[in-house]
C-alpha positions in Angstrom: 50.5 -39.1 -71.1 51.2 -39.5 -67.5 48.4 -38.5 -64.5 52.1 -37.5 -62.7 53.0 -34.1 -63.6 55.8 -33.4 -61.0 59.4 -33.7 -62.2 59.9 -36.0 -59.4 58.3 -39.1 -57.6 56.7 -38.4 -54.5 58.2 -39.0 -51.3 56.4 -41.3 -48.8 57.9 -40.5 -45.3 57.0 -43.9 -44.2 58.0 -47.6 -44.6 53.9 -48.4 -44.8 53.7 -51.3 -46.7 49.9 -50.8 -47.1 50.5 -46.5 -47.6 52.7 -47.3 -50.7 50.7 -49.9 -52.2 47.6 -47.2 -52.0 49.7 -44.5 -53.6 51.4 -46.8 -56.3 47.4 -48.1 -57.1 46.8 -45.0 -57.7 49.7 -44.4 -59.9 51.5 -42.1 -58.3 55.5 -42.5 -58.4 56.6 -42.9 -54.9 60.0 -43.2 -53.2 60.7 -44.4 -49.4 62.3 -42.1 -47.1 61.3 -43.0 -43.6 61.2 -40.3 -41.4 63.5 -40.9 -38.0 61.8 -39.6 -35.0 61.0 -39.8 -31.6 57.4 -40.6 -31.9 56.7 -41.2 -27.9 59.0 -38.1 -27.5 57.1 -35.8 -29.6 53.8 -37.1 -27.9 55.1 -36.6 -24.4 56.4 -32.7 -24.8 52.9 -32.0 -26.9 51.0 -32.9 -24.3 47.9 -34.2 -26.2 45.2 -35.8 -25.3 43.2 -35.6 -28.6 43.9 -39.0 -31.0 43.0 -36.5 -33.8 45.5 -34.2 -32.4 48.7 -36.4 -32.0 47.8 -38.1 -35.4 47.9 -35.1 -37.4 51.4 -33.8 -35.3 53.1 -37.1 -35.7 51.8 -36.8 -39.9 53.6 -33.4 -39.9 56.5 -34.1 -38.0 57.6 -37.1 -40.3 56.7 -35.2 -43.3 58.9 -32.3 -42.0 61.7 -34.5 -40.9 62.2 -35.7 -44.5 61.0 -32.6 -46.3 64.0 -30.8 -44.9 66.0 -32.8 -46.8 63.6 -33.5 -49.9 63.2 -30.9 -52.4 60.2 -32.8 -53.5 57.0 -33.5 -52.6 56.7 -35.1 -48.9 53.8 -37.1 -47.5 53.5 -38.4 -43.6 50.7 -40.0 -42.2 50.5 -41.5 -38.7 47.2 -43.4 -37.2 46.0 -43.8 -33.6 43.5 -45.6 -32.2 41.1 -44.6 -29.3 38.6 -46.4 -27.0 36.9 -43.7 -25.6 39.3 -41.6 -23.9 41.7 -44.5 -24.1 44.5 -44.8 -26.5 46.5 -47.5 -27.9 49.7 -47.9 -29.1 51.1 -51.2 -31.2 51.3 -54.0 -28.6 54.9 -55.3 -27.9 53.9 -59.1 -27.6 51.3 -61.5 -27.9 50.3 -61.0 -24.2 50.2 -57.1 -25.1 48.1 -58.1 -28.0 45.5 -60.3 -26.4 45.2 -57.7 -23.7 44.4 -54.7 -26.7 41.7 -57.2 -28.1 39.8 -58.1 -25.2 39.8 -54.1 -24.4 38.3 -53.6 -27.7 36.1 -56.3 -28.3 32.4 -56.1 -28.0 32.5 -52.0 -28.3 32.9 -49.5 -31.0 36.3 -48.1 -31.1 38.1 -44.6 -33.5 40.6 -45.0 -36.0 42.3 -41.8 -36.8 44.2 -41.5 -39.8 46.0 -38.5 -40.4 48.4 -37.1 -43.6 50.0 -33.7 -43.9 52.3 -33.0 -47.0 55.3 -30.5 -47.6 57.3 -28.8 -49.7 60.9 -27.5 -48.6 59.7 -27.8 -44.9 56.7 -25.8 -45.8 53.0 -27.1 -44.9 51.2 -27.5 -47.9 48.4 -29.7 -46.6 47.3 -32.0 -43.8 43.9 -33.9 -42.9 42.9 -35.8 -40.9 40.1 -38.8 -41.1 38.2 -41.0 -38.7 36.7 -44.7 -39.2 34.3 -46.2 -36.6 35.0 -50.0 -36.2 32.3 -52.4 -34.2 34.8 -55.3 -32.9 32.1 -58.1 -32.1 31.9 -60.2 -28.7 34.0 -63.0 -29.8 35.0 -66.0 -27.6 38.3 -66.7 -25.7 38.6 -69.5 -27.6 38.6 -67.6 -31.1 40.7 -64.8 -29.6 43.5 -67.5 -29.0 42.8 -69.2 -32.8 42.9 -65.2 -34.5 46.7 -64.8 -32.1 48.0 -68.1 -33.6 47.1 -68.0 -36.5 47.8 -64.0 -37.3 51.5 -64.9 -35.6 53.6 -61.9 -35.1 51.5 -59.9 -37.4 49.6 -58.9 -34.4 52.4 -56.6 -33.0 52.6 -54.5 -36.4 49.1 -52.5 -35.9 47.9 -51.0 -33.0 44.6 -52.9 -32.2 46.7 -56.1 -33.1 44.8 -56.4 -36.5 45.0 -55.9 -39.7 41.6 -55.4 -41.4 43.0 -56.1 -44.9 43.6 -59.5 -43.5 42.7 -62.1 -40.8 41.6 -58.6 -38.7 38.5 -58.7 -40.7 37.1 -61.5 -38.7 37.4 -59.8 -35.2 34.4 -57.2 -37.1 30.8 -56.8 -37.2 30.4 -53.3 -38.5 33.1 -50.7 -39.6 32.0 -47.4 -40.6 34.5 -45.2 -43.1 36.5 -45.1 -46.2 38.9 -48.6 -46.8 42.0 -46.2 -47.5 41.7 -44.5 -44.2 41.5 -47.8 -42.4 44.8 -49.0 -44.1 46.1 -45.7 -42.6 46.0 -43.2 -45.5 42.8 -41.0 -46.9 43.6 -40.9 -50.5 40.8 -39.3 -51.7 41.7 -35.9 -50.0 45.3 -36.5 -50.4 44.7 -36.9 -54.3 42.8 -33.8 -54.3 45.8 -32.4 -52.5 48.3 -32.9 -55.1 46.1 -31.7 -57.6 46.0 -28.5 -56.4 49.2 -28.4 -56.1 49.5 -29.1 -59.6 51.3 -32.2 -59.4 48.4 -34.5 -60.8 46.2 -33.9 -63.8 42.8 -32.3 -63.3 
C-alpha cells in the first residue's frame, strides 16, 4: 500500500534539483513544472523589505502560476538570504561570488526558506522557515581554493554555496533543519499534505 493517496503525483513548481530529491526521499511522486515568472518584477512592485516576506510571495506566486494550469496538487518554494538588513540574490560571476563571501564571512547570516501549496489556484498552505548559518573567518587564500575548486557551482545559490557540498567548509555553526537549508521545510510540508489528505496518517 502506497503513503501517496492522491490520484496524481505532485507537482513541484521548480527545477530544484535538491527540492525534488527531498520530496522523492520522501516518497512522494513528483512531476516538474517550473513556474515562469518575473521574480525581480514581482519583488520590485511588492515593495518588500522583509526576506521572510518576499520568500513566502515568490513561494505563492510560482505555485499559483502553475496551479492555474494544474488540477493537482502544486508546491512553490523560494529562499532568500539576508545579512542583517542586507539581501542577496545568486551572484552572476565569480567576482559577484567572491564579493557575496567576503560580505558573509566571519558573521552569522538568515536563510529563509519558504513553500506555499495550491489547489486550482487556491491557497491551501504556505510556511515559511529560517536557518542561522555562522560562516567562519576564513583566509583569502582559501576563499580563492573554495571559488576554483566549487567552479561555476558558485553562481547557482545565493551565498555562492552549497552546504550539501564543498559550502560546508566556508561553516563553523549552522543553526536549523537540513531540509530547510536545501531550500524546502519538509516536515511542515508533509504535515501539509496530510491534511489535505493526500498522504497516509
Amino acid at each position: 500500500m502506497s503513503l501517496w493517496l492522491a490520484d496524481k503525483p505532485l507537482v513541484l513548481a521548480s527545477k530544484s534539483v535538491s527540492r525534488r530529491a527531498l520530496l522523492q526521499g520522501a516518497g512522494i511522486p513528483i512531476e516538474v513544472l517550473a513556474a515562469d515568472i518575473d521574480e525581480r518584477g514581482i519583488e520590485a512592485n511588492a515593495g518588500l523589505a522583509d526576506p521572510a516576506a518576499v520568500a513566502v510571495l515568490l513561494a505563492k506566486e510560482k505555485a499559483l502560476a502553475v496551479s492555474k494550469r494544474s488540477g493537482q496538487l502544486v508546491i512553490g518554494a523560494d529562499q532568500t538570504l539576508a545579512l542583517g538588513q542586507r539581501r542577496f540574490s545568486k551572484p552572476i560571476d565569480r567576482d559577484a561570488a567572491r564579493a557575496q563571501l567576503k560580505a558573509l564571512r566571519g558573521h552569522a547570516h538568515a536563510l529563509h526558506s519558504a513553500v506555499a501549496i495550491m489547489r486550482d489556484g487556491k491557497p491551501v498552505f504556505e510556511h515559511c522557515a529560517v536557518v542561522r548559518l555562522v560562516m567562519r573567518a576564513f583566509s583569502d587564500t582559501f576563499l580563492e581554493s573554495y571559488l576554483d575548486a566549487a567552479g561555476d557551482a558558485v553562481t547557482s545559490s545565493v551565498g555562492a554555496y552549497q552546504v550539501e557540498g564543498l559550502g560546508v567548509q566556508l561553516f563553523e555553526r549552522i543553526d536549523g533543519d537540513h531540509s530547510t537549508i536545501l531550500g524546502l521545510p519538509l516536515l511542515p510540508v508533509l504535515d501539509a499534505l496530510r491534511r489535505e489528505g493526500a498522504l497516509s496518517t
